[in-house]
KOLMI-657622 format. One record per residue: x, y, z of N, C-alpha, C, O in turn; residue in one letter. Coordinates in steps of 0.2 Angstrom, whole numbers, plus 5000, padded with zeros to 4 digits. Layout:
<vozas>
XYZXYZXYZXYZA/...
</vozas>
This chain:
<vozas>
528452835879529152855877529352825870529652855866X/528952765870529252725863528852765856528952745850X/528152845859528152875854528452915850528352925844X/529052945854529452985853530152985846530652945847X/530053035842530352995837530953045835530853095838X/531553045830531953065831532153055823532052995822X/532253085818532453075812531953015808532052995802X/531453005812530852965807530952915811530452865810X/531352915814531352835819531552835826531752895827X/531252775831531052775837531752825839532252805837X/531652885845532152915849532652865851533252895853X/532552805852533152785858533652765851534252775853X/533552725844533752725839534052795835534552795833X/533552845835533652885831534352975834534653015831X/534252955842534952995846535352995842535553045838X/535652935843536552915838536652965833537252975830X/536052985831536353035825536353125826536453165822X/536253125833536453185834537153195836537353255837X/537553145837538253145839538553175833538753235833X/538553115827539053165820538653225818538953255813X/538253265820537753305818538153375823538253435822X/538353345828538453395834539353395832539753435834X/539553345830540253355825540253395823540653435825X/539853375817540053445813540053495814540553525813X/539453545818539653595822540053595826540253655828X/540353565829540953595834541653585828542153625828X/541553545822542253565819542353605817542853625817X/541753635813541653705812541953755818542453795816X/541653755823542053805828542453795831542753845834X/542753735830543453725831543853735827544453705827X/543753765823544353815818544753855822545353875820X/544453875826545053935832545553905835545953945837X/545653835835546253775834546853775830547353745830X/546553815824546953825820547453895819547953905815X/547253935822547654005825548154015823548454065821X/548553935825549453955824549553955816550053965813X/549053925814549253925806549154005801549454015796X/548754045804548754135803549054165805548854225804X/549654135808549854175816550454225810550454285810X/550854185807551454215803551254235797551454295796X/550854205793550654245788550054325790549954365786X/549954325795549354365797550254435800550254495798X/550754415803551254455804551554475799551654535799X/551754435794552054455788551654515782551754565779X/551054485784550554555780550354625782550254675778X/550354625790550454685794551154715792551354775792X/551554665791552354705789552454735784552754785783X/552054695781552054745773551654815770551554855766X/551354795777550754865779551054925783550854985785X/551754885785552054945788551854945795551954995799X/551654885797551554875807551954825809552054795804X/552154805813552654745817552254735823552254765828X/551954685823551654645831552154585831552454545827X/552154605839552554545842552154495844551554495845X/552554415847552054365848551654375851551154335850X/551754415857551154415860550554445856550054405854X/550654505854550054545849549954485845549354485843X/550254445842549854415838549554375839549054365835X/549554315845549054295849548354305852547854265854X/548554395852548054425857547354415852546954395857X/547154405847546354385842546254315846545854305850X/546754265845546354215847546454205855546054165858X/546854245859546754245867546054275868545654245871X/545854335864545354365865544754325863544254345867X/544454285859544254245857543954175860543454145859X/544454145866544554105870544154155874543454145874X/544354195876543954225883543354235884542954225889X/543154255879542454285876541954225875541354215877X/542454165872542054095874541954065878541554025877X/542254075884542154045887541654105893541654095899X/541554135891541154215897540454205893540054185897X/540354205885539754195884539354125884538654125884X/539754085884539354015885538953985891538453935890X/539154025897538753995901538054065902537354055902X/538354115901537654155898536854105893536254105894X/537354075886536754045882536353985888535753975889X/536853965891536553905894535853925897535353895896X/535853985899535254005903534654005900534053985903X/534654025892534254035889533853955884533353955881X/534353915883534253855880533553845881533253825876X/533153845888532553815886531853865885531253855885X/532353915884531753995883531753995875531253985872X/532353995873532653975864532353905860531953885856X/532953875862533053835860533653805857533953845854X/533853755858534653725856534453775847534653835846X/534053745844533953745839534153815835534653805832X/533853865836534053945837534753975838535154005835X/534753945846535353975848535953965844536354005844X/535953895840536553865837536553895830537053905827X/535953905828535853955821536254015822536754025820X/535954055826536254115828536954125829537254175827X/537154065834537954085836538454065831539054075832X/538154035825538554025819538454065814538854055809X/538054095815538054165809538454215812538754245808X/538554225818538754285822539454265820539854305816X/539754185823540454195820540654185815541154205815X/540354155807540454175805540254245800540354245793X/540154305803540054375802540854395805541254415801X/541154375813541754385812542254365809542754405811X/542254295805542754295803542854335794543354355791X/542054355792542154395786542654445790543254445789X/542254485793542554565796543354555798543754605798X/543354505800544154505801544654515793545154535792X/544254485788544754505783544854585779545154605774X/544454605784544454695784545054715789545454755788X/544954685794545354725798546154745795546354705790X/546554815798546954835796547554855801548054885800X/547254805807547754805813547654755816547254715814X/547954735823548054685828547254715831546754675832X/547354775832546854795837545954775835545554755839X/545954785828545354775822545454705825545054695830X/545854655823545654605823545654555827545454495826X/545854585835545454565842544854575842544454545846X/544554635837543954645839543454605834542854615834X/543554585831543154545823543454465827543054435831X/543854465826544054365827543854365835543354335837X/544354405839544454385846543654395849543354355853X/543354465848542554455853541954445847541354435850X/542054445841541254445837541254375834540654345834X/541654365833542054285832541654235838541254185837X/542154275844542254235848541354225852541354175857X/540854265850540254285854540054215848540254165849X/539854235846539654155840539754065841539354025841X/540454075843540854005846540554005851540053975850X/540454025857540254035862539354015862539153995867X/539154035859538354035857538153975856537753955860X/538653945850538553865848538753815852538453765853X/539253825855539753775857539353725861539453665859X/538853735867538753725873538053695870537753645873X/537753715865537053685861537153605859536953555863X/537553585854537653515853537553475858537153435859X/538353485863538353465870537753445876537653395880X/537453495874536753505879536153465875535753445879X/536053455871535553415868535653325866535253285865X/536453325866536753265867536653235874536353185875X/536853265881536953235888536253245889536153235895X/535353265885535053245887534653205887534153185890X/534953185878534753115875535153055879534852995878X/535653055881535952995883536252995891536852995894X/535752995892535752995901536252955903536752965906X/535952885898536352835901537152825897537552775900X/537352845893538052835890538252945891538552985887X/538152965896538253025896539153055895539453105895X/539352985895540153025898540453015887540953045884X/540152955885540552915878540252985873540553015869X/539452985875539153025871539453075868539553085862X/539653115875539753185876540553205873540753255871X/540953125874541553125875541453145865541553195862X/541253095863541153065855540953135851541153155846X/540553175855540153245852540753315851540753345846X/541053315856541653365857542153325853542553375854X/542453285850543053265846542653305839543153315836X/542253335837542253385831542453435834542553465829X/542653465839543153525841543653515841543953555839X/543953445844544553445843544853425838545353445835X/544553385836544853365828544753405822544753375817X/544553465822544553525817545053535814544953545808X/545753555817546253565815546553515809546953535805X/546353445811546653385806546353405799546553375794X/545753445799545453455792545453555789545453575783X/545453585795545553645793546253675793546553715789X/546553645798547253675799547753675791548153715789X/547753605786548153615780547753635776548053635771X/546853655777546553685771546553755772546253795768X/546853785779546853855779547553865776547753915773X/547953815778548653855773548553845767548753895764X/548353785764548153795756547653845754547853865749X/547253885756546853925754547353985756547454015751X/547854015762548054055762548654055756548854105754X/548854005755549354015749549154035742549554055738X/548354015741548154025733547654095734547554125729X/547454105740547054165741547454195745547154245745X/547854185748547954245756547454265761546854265759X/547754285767547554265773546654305773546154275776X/546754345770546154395771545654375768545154375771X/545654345762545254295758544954195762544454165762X/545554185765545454125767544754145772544254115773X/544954215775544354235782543754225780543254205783X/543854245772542954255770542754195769542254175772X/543154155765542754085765542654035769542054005769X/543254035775542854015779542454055782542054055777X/542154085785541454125786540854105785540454065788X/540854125777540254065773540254015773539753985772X/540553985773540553895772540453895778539853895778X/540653895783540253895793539553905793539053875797X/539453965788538653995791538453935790538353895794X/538453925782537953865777537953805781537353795782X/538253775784538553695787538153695793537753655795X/538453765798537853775806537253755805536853705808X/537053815798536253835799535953775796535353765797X/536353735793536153665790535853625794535353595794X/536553625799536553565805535953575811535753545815X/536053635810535753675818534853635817534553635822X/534553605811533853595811533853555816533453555821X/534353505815533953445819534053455826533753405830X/534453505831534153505838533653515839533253555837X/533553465846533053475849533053435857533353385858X/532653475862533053445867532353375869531853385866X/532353325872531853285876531653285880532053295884X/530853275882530553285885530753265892530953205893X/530653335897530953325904530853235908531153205913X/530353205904530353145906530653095904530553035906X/530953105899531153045895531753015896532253055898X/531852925896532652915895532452845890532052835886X/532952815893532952765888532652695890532652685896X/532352655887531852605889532452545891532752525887X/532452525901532752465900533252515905533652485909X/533252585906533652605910533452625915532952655914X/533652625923533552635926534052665932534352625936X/534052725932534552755936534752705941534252675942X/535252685946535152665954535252715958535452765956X/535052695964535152755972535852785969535952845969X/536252735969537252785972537152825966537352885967X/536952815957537152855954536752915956536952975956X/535952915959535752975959536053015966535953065968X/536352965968536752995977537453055972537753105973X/537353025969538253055964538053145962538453185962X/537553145963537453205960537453245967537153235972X/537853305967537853345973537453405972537753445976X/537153415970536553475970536153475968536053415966X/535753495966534953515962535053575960534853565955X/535353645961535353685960535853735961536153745966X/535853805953536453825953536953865960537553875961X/536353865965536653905971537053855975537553875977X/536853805978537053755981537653715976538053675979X/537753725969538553705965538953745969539453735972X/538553805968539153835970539753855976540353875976X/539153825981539353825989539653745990539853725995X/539753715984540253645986540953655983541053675977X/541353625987541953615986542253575980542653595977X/541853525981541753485974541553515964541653495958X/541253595967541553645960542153675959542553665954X/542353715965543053715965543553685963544053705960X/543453625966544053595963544153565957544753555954X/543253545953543153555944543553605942543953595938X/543453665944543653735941544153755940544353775935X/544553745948545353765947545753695943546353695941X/545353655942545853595939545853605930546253585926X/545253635928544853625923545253695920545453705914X/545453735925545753805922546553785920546653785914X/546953765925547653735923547653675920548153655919X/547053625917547053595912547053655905547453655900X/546853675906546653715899547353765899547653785894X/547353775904548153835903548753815899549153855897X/548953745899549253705897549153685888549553715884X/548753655887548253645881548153695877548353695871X/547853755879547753815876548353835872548453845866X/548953845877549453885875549753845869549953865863X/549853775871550153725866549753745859550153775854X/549253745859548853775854548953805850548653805844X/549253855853549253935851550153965848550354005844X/550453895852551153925850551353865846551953865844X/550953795843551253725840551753745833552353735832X/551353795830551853805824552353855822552753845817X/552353905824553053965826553353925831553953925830X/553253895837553653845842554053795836554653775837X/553753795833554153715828554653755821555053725818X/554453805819554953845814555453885819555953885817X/555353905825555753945827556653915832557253935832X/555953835836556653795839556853725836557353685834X/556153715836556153645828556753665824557353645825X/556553735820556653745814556453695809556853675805X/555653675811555453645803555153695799555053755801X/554953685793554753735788554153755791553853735796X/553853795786553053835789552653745786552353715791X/552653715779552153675779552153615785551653595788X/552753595785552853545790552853555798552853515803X/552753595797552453635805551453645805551053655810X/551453645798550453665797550353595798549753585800X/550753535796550553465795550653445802550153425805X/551053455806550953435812550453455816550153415820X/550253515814549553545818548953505815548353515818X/548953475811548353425810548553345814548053305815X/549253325816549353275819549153285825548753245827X/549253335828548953345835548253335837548053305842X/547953375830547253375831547053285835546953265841X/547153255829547153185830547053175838546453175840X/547653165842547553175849547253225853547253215859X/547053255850546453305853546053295855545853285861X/545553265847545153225846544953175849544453165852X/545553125849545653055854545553065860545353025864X/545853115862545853125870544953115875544853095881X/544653145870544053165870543753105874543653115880X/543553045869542953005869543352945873542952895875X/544252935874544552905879544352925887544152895891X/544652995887544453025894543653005896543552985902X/543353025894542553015893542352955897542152955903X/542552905890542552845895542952805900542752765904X/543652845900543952835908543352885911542852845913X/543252925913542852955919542152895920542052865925X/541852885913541152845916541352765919541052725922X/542152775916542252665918542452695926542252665931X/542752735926543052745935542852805937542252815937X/543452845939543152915939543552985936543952985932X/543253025938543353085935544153105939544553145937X/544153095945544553105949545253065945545753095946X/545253025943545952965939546053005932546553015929X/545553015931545453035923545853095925546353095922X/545753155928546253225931546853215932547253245929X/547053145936547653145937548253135931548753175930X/547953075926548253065920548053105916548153075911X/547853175914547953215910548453275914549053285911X/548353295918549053305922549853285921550253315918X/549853225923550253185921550853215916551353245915X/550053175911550353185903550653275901550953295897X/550453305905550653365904551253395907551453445905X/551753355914552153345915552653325911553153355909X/552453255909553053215902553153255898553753275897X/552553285894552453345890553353385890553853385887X/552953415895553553495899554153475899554553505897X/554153425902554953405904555453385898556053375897X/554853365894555053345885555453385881555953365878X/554953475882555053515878555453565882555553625879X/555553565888556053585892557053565890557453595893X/556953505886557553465883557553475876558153465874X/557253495872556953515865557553545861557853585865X/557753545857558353575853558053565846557653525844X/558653615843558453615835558653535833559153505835X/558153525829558253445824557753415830557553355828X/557553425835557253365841556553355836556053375840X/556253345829555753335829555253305833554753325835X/555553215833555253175837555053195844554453185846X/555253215848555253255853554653305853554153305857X/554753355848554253395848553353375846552753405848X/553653305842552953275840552453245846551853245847X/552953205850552653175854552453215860551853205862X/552953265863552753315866551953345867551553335872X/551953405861551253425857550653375857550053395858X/550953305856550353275855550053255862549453225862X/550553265870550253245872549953295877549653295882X/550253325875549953405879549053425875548553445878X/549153395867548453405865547953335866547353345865X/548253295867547953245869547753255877547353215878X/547853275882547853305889547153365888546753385892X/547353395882546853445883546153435881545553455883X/546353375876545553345871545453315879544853315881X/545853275882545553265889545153295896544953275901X/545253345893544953395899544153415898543753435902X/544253425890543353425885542953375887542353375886X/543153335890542753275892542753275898542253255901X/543353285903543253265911542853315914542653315919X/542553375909542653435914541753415912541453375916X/541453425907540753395905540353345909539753355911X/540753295908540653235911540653255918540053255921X/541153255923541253285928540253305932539853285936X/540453375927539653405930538953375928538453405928X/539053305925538653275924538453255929537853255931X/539353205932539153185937539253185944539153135948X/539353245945539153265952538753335954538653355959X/538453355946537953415948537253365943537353325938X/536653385947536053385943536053405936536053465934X/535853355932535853325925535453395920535553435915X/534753385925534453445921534753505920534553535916X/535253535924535453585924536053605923536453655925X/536253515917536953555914537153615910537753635910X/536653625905536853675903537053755905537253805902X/536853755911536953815914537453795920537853845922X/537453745923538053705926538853725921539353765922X/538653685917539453675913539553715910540053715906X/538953795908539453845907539653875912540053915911X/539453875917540053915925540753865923541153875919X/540753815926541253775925541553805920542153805921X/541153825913541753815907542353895909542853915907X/541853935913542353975913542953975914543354015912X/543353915918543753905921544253905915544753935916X/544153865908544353865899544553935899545053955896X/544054005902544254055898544954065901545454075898X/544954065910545254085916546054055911546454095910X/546053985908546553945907546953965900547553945900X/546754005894546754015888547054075892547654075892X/546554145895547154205896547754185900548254195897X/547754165905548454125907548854105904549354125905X/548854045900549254025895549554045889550154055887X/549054065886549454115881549654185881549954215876X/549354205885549754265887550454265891550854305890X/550554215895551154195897551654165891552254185891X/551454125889551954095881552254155879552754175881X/551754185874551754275872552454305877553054305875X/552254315884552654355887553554335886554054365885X/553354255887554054245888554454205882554854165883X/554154225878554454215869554754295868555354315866X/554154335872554654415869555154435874555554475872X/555154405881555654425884556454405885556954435886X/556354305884556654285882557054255875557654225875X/556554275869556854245866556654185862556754155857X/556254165867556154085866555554065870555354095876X/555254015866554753985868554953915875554553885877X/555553905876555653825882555553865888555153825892X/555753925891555453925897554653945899554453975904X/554253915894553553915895553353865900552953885904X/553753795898553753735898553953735907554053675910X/554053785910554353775917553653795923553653775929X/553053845919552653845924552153785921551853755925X/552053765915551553705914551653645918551253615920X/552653635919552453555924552353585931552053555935X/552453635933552453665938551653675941551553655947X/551253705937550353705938550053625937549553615940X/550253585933550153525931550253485939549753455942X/550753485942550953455947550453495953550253465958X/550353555952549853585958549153555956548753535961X/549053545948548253505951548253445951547653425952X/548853405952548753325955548553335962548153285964X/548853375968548553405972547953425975547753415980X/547653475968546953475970546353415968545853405971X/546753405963546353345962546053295969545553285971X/546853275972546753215976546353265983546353225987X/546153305984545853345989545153355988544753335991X/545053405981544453435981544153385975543453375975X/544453365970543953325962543553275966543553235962X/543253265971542753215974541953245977541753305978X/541653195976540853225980540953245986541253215991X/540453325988540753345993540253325998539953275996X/540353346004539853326010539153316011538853286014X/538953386004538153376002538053296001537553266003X/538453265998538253195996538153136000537853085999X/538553156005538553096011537853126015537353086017X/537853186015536953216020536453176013535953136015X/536553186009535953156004535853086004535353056003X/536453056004536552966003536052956013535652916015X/536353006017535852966022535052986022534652936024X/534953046020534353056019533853016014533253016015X/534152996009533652946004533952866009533752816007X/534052866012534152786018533652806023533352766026X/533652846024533052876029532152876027531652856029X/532452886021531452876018531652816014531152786011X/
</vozas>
């Protein structure tokens, strides 16, 4: 094991550096975080073009986008050990950024569901799940801080690109801003993407040695047997109304804040970078709440927080900044938490080798979460008027998955036949 080397030095030393490495790619692709920052300059230039989309239609790219990612990534999982992390991450960053060029062509909403929301979104999808997977196979043993620390370059993308996309869109506009980011993504992917690589089925860390309960922890070996436990279910449905929550917050933070805020467009783009922040944080705290206790407590408190959230901005009026801030941050702080519980989660109650095709089923639940949320925001911004009674089915599904949580988030029955069956040999 101690031949094995990793950037010029021993693997168990040289891992650590695929964490900032799988950073930077997820910040890269976490620019779709930054949506609400296009969202009105992208409607103001259709206007001028002589088209009027409403909020929904203007969500529809990054809802479409969402979907597509979360549908193709448990497909790549499949292929990871046919490919390669290595490849797959090269490719799904050229592809998206190809659509983010194409999207500064588009000449309607419909164009640019189809360039941002699926050719975009096939890219994102592609990479996403590579980093993650090459990270929870190097760190068997810190799998939850790992994986937690890996994925804060997705969420904290917005703290770096969300005011370099308004500053680019102010000095280039919005169609220009697409192309540059595009190529700056490809270059930075195809850069980073060299150093995947996964380790060898045998390897862990010297000095580590699983015990019996953690290997009891795992309820399956295999993707048919995930499936037949109740114990994915209850990942799935909680992992979905996590994200339905988080998602929409995402998608509505800055028209939400010029419309009821009434803050200006900058001051609203600056917020979208504070939030990141908690996004970010959510990440590698939740992470390590699951691996210090469990994954089951780690659901309840991101729930929670999304209850305080709703009930917050359910009271929200013009001038409530502080309200609005603390609000957003905890809805995006809840969501950066679910990047991590839901990961981690099927680390630790499905077989390890088979996460990456594991947690991309699981991630569908992300896609399930994003078209529910934001197409419901969408819906009742246009019917209403107003984005506050959004904030009435989020504590309302929030409060449904503290319920499933305390029922279904536990190791299922398979684990107690398995725990007797290894006491029996």
């Amino acid at each position: 094991m101690d031949k094995i080397k990793l950037f010029g030095i021993p693997a168990e030393k040289g891992r650590w550096f695929l964490i900032p490495l799988g950073m930077i790619v997820l910040l890269c692709l976490g620019t779709v975080y930054s949506w609400s920052i296009f969202r009105k300059p992208l409607e103001a230039v259709f206007k001028k073009e002589g088209i009027n989309i409403t909020a929904t239609e203007s969500l529809l790219p990054f809802t479409v986008l969402l979907v597509v990612f979360a549908v193709v990534m448990p497909i790549t999982g499949f292929f990871i050990n046919r490919f390669g992390a290595r490849l797959i991450t090269a490719v799904g960053g050229v592809v998206m950024a190809t659509g983010y060029i194409l999207s500064s062509f588009a000449s309607n909403i419909t164009m640019l569901a189809f360039t941002y929301g699926i050719i975009a979104g096939i890219g994102v999808g592609m990479a996403y799940g590579m980093p993650l997977a090459v990270v929870a196979r190097w760190f068997p043993d810190k799998k939850g801080i790992a994986v937690g620390l890996t994925v804060v370059g997705f969420g904290l993308s917005p703290l770096i690109t969300a005011p370099l996309a308004k500053s680019l869109i102010d000095t280039y506009q919005v169609r220009q801003t697409f192309i540059i980011f595009g190529v700056a993504f490809a270059l930075i992917i195809l850069l980073t993407s060299v150093a995947f690589r996964l380790p060898p089925s045998d390897w862990k860390p010297s000095n580590w040695n699983p015990s019996t309960l953690n290997k009891s922890r795992h309820t399956t070996s295999n993707r048919e047997s995930m499936l037949q436990s109740q114990t994915f279910y209850g990942l799935w449905l909680c992992y979905a109304i996590g994200s339905f929550a988080g998602l929409a917050a995402i998608g509505i933070a800055s028209p939400l804040a010029q419309e009821i805020i009434k803050l200006d467009a900058a001051t609203a783009a600056s917020s979208v970078s504070l939030f990141a922040i908690f996004n970010g944080a959510g990440r590698p705290f939740f992470g390590w709440l699951t691996d210090r206790l469990t994954p089951k407590l780690g659901a309840i408190v991101a729930f929670v927080l999304v209850i305080i959230a709703s009930i917050m901005m359910l009271n929200a009026r013009q001038g409530d900044v502080a309200t609005y801030l603390v609000a957003f941050s905890l809805f995006y702080f809840s969501l950066g938490g679910w990047l991590a519980i839901a990961p981690t989660s099927t680390l630790t109650f499905f077989n390890p080798q088979d996460y990456a095709k594991n947690y991309g089923i699981v991630f569908t639940a992300y896609g399930v979460g994003a078209l529910g949320g934001t197409s419901i925001a969408g819906q009742v911004r246009d019917i209403f008027g107003s984005y506050t009674n959004f904030f009435y089915p989020t504590a309302g599904l929030a409060m449904l998955g503290i319920i499933l949580t305390v029922f279904l988030l536990k190791p299922s029955s398979v684990i107690s036949q398995e725990v007797q069956t290894d006491k029996l040999t």
